[in-house]
KOLVEX-105273 format. One line per 5 residues: their letters; for each residue x, y, z of C-alpha. Coordinates in pm, 1 decimal, m for minus. Each point is the difference from the previous one (the first is absolute). Example, Ala and Ser with C-alpha at 12.3 -4.5 7.8 and 13.67 -1.06 7.14 Angstrom:
BEGIN
as = 1230.0/m450.0/780.0 | 137.0/344.0/m66.0 $
//
This chain:
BEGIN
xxxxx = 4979.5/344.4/115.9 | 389.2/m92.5/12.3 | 168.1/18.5/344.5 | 376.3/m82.4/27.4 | 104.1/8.3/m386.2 $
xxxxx = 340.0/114.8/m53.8 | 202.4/m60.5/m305.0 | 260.9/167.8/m270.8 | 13.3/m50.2/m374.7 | 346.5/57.8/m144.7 $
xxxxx = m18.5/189.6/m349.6 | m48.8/m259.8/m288.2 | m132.3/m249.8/210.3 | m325.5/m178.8/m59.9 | m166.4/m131.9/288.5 $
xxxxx = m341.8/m173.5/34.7 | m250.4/89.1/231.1 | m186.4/m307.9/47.3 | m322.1/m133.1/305.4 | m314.3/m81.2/19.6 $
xxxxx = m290.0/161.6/m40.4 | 18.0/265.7/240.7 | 362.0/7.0/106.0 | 61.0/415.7/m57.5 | 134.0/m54.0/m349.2 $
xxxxx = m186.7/291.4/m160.4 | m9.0/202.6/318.2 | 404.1/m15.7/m50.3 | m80.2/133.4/m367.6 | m210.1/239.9/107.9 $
xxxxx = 186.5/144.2/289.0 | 331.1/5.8/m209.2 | m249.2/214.9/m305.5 | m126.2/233.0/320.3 | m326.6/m110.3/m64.1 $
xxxxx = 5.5/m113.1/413.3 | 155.6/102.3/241.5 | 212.6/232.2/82.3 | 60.7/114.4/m368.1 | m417.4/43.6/m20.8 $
xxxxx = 3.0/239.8/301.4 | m36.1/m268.7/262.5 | 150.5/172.8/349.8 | 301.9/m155.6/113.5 | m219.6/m56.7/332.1 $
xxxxx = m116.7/m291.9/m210.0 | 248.2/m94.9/m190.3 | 330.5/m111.2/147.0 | 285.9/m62.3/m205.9 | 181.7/133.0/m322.9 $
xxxxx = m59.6/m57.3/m395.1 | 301.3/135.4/m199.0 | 42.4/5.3/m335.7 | 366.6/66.0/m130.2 | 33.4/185.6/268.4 $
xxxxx = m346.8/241.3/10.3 | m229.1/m91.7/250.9 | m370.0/m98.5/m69.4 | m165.8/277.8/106.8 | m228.1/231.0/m184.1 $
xxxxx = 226.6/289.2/m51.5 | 223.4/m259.7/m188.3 | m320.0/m155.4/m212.6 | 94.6/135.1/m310.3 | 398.1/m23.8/m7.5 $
xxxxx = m96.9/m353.6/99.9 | m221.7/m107.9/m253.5 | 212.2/114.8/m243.0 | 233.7/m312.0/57.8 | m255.8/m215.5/54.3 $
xxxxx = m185.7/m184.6/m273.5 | m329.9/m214.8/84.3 | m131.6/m246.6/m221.0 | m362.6/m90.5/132.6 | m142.5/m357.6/m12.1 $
xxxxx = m239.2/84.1/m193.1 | 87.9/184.4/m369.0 | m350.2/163.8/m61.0 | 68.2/177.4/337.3 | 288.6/139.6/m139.8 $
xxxxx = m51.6/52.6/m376.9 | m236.2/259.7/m17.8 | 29.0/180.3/m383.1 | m160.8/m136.3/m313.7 | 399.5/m119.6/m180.4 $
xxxxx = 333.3/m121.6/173.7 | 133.8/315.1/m115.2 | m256.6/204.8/156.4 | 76.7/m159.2/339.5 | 387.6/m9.8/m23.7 $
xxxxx = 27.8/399.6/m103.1 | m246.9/108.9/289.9 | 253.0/m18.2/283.6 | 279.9/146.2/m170.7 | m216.0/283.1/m149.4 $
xxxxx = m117.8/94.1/331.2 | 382.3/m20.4/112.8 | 115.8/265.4/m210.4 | 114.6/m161.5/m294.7 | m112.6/127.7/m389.2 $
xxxxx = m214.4/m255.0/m198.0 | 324.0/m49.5/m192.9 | 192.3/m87.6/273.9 | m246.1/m212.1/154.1 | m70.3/m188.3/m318.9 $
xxxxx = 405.8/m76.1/m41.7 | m27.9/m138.1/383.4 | m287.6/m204.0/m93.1 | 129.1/m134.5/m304.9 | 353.7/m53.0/212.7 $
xxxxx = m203.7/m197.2/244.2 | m181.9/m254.3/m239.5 | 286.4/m83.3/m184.5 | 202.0/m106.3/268.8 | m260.7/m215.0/93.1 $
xxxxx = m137.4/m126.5/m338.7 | m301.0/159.0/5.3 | m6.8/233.9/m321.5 | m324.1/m124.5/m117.9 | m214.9/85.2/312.3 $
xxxxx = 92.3/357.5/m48.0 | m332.5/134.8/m240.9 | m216.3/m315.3/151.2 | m353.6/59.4/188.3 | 29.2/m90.7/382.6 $
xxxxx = m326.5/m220.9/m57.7 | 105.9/m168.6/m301.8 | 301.0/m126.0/151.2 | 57.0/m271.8/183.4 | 66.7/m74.5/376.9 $
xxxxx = 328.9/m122.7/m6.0 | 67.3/344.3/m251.4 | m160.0/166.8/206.7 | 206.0/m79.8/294.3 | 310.8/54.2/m188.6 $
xxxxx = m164.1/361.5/m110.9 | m30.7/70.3/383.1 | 382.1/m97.1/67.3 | 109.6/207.3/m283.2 | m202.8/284.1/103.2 $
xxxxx = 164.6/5.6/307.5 | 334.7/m82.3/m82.4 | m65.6/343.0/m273.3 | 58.7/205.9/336.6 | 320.3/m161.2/69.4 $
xxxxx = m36.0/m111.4/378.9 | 252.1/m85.3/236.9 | m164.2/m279.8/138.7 | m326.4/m196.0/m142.9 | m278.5/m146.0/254.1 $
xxxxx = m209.3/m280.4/m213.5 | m361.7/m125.5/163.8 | m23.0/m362.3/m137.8 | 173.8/93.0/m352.5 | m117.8/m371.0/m159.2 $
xxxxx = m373.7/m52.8/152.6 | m213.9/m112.4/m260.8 | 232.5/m5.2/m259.5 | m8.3/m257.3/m219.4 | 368.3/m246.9/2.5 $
xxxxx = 106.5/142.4/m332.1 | m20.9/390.7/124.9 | 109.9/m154.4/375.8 | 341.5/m75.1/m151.8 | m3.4/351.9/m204.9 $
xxxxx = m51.1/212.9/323.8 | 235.8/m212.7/195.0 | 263.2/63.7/m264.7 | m72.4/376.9/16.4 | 63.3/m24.7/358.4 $
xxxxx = 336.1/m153.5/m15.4 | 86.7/240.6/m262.6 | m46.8/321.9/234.9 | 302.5/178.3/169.6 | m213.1/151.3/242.0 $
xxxxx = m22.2/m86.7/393.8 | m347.9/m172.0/10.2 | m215.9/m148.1/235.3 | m292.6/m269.6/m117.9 | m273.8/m104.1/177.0 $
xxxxx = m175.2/m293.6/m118.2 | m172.8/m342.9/88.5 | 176.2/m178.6/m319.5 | 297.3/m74.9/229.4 | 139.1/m211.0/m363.4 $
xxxxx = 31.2/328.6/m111.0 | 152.5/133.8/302.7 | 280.0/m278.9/11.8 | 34.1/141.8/m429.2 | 64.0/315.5/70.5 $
xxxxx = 90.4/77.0/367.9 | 357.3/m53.4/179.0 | m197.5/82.4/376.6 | m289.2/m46.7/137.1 | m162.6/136.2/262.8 $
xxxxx = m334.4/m207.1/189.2 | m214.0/226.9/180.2 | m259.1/m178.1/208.1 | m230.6/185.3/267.7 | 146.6/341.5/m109.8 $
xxxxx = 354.3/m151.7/102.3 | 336.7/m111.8/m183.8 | m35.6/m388.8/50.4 | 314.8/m42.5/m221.7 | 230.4/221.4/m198.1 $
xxxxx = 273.5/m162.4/m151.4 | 104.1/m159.8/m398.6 | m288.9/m104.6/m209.0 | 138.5/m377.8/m68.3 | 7.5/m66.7/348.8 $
xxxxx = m317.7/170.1/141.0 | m210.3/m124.9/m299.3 | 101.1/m395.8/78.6 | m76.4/m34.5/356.2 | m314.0/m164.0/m5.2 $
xxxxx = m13.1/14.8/399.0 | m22.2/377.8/m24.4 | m195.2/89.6/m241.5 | m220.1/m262.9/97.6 | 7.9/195.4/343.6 $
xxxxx = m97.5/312.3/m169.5 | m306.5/m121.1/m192.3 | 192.8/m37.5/m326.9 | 83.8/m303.3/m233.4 | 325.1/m41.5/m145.4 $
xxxxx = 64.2/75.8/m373.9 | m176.9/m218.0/m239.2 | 398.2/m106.2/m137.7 | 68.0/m141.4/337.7 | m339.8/m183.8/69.0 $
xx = 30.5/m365.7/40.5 | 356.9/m2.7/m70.2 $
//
């Protein structure tokens, strides 16, 4: 449940959406998807307050010009991957979009090259590995050219070596995107704001350098500073 959460994200920006356990960060995914909320049908008698994005308001008559801007990358890749190759997975959504098999296959070849990923294209989902895999899921994603990307802890269980490789992918992408994530390293990486939700609430909203080096409150909002700035 969030109560009082009220924020904009300028187009470009990346902003982390950081808390504990608990604090509404995936409810904030989910209501800005229309998977709660008013976008899932929820009456307004329950629901008070707006979700707009560029411009279209979350509600279910919007859902699909909506989604269309919006790409989600889920925590977890085997959640997301579902097809036997890369290629498989990358040319369903543009397939069922509209687009020939040529014309999806130029978008998908587009779409790993800019992000080095040319030899994942013919590769089995379950012979690849996780940080690949990962990387798969982004490119996927990025393959339907969204406005904006929301990313549900992009680097958990990643090893350091495919850490670095996603967080580089991150910083590489024009779009407007908003991260959620525990790895708050990776948040200071990648993100310019940050916003701390605790109790369903904006505790802080404000740059990413300053928010993610006060010890006092993130101490305050069961959270530990970045591992760079422990004991210094």
């Amino acid at each position: 449940m969030v109560q009082s959460v009220s924020f904009h994200v300028q187009r470009g920006e990346t902003v982390g959406l950081i808390g504990a356990n608990g604090a509404g960060k995936s409810t904030v995914m989910k209501l800005l998807l229309g998977l709660a909320g008013p976008g899932a049908g929820v009456s307004k008698q329950f629901f008070d307050g707006t979700i707009l994005v560029d411009g279209l308001e979350v509600l279910p008559a919007h859902i699909a010009g909506i989604r269309e801007k919006l790409g989600f990358v889920l925590q977890n890749s085997d959640n997301q991957m579902f097809m036997p190759t890369v290629l498989e997975d990358m040319m369903f959504g543009l397939l069922n979009s509209g687009m020939t098999r040529q014309e999806a296959e130029e978008r998908v070849d587009s779409t790993l090259e800019s992000l080095g990923l040319m030899d994942l294209k013919y590769l089995y989902n379950h012979k690849i590995s996780g940080g690949e895999k990962r990387m798969a899921a982004v490119a996927t994603v990025l393959a339907m050219e969204p406005e904006v990307l929301l990313m549900d802890e992009p680097t958990s269980a990643l090893d350091p070596y495919n850490r670095r490789v996603v967080i580089r992918a991150i910083n590489s992408l024009p779009q407007t995107k908003i991260i959620t994530s525990h790895d708050l390293d990776m948040i200071y990486d990648t993100c310019s704001r940050v916003i701390l939700l605790a109790g369903g609430k904006v505790a802080a909203d404000g740059p990413a350098r300053e928010i993610l080096r006060d010890e006092k409150l993130l101490t305050a909002n069961r959270m530990e500073l970045p591992l760079r700035f422990q004991g210094a």
